[in-house]
C-alpha positions as CSV (number, residue, x, y, z in Angstrom):
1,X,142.3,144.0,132.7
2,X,141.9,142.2,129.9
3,X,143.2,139.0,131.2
4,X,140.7,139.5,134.3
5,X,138.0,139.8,131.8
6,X,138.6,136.3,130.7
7,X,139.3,134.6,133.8
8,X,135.7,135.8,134.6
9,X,134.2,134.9,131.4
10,X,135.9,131.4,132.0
11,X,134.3,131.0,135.5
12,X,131.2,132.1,134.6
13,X,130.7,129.8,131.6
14,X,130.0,126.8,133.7
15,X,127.3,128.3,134.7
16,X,125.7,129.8,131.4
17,X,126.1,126.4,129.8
18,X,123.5,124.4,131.6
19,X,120.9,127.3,130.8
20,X,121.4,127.6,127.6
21,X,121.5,124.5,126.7
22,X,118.0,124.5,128.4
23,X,116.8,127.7,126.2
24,X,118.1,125.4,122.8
25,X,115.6,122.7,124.0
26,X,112.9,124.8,125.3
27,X,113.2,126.3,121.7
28,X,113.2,123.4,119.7
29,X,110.4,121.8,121.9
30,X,108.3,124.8,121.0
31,X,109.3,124.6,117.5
32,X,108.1,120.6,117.0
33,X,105.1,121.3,119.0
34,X,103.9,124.2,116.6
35,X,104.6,121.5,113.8
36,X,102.7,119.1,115.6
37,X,99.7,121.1,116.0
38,X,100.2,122.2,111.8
39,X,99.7,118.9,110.6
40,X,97.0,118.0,113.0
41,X,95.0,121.1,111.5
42,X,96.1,120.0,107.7
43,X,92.8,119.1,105.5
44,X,95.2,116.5,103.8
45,X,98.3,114.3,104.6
46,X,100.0,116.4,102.1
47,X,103.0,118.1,104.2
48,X,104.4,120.3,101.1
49,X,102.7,123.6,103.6
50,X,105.0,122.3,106.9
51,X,107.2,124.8,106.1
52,X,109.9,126.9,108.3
53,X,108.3,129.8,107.6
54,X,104.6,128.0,108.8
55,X,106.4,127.0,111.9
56,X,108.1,129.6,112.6
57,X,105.1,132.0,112.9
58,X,102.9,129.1,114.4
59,X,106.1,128.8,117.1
60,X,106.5,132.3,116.9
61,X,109.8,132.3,116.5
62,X,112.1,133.7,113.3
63,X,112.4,131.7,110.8
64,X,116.4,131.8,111.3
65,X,115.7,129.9,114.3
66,X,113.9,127.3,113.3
67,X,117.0,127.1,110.9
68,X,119.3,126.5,113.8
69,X,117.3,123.6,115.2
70,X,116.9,121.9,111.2
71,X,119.0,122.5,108.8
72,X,116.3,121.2,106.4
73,X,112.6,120.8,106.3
74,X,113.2,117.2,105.7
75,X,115.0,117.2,109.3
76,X,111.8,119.2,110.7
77,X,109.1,116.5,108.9
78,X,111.5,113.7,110.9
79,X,111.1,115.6,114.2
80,X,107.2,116.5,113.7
81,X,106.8,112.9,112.7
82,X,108.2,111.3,115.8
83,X,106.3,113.7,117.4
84,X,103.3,112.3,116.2
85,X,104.2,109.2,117.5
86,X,105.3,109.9,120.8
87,X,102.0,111.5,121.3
88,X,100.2,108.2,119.6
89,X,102.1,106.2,122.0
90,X,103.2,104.2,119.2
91,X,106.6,102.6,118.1
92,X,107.7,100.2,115.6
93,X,111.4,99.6,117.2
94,X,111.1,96.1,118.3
95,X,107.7,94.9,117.3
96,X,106.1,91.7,117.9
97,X,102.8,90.0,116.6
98,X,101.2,90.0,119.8
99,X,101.8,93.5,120.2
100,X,100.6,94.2,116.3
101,X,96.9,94.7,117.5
102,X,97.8,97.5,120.3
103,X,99.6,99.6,118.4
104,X,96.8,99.3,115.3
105,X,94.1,100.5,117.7
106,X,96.9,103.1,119.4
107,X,96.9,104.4,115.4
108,X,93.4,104.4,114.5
109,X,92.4,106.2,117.5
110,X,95.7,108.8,117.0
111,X,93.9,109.2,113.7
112,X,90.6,110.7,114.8
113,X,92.7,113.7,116.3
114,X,93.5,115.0,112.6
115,X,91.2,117.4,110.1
116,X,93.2,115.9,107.5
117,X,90.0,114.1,105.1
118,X,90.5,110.3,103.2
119,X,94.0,109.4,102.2
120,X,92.6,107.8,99.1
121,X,90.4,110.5,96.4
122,X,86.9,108.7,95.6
123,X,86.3,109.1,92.0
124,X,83.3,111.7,91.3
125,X,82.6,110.3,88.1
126,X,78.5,108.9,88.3
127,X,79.7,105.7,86.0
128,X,82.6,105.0,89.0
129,X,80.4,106.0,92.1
130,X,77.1,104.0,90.5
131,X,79.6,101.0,90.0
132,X,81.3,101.2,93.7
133,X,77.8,101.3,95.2
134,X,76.8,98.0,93.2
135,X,79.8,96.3,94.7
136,X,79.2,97.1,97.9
137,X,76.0,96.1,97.7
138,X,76.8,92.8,96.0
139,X,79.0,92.2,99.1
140,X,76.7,93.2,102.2
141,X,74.2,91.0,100.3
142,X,76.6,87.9,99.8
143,X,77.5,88.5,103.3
144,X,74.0,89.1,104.6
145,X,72.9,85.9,103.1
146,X,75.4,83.5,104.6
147,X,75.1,85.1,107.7
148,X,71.6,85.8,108.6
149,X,72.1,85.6,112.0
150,X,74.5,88.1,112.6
151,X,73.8,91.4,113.3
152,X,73.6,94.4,110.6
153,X,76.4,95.8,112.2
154,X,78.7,92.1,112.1
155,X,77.8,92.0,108.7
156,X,78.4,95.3,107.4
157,X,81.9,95.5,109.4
158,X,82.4,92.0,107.2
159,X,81.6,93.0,103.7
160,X,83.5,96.1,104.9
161,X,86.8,94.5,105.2
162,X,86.6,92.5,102.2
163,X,86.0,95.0,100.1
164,X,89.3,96.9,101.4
165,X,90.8,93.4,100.3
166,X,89.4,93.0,96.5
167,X,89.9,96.8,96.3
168,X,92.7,98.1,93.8
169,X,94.6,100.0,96.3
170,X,95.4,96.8,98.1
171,X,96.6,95.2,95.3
172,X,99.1,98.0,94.2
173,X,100.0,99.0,97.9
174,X,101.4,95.2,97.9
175,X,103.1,95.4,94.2
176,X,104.5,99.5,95.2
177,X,105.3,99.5,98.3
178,X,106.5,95.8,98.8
179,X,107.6,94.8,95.9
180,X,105.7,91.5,96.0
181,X,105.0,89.7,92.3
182,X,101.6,90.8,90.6
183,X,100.9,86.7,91.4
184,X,102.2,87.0,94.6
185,X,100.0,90.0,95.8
186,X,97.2,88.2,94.4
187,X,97.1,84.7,96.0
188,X,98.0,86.4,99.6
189,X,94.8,88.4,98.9
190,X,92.5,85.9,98.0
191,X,94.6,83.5,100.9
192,X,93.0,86.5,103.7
193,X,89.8,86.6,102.0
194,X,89.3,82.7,101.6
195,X,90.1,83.4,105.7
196,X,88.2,86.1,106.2
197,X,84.8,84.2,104.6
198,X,85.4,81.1,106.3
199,X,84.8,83.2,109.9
200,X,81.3,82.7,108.4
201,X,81.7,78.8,108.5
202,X,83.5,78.9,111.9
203,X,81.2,81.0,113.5
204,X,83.2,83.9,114.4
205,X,81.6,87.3,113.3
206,X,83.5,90.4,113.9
207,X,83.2,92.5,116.6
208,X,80.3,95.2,116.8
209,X,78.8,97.3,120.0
């Protein structure tokens, strides 16, 4: 009897296989999309609440099972995160140049799906805000002045990207995160500015609807 027991067990595995192997993915697809949808309702990029127990009610699933699938919440942050590429329609295997410009608008546009606010905090301090607004304004009215005949928009979009240039955070992003020389950072900022300000010279405002 017994032996018949596990001759049948053995002919019915076969076909038990295939479907649970399709109840492990349906699973796991649920569990990344309930991620997914998490961090697209986050008011920052911080990720510290993507928890198991977060996705696992979000999934609604236990959190044992969300255990199975990741055996840690850094495996689950990988899996959201390509996620949120997949769904971006971006992906950084292979790139080129020519296709650097796609994929920058494929992640600015991706961005406009998240509630998460500014990546960067804007000091509240009146002596910082009072001296960020004179900046700007120095630069819309540098930029306003050598190019009168641009629009308001051209111009603003100008002064715009140069003061993300001469900004701090550039500057540190490019000592931190690529280990370029203090020097280093600096000339290849003032090299795109010099670049950016002779567009003026050559003609070429940016684009603007």
């Amino acid at each position: 009897m017994a032996e018949r027991s596990r001759e049948s067990a053995a002919r019915a595995r076969p076909y038990d296989a295939p479907r649970r192997r399709e109840q492990v993915e349906r699973t796991r697809e649920r569990i990344v999309a309930a991620g997914s949808e998490l961090v697209h309702e986050f008011a920052s990029w911080d990720w510290n609440a993507l928890t198991f127990r977060a996705v696992a009610e979000r999934a609604e699933v236990g959190e044992r099972t969300v255990y199975r699938h990741f055996p840690t919440e850094r495996h689950l942050h990988d899996a959201v995160m390509q996620r949120l590429e997949d769904e971006a329609g971006v992906s950084y295997e292979g790139l080129t140049l020519p296709e650097l410009t796609a994929v920058t608008q494929r992640v600015f546009r991706s961005r406009m799906s998240f509630s998460a606010g500014a990546s960067i905090s804007v000091p509240e301090d009146p002596t910082f805000v009072e001296a960020d607004e004179r900046r700007r304004r120095a630069l819309l009215d540098a930029v306003s002045a050598a190019a009168p005949t641009w629009s308001q928009q051209q111009q603003r979009t100008l002064a715009a990207l140069l003061d993300v240039l001469w900004n701090l955070p550039t500057y540190e992003r490019l000592v931190g995160a690529w280990q370029l020389p203090g020097e280093d950072a600096e000339q290849a900022i003032t090299w795109l500015i010099d670049k950016l300000t002779r567009s003026v010279d050559d003609g070429e405002p940016p684009p603007a609807p």
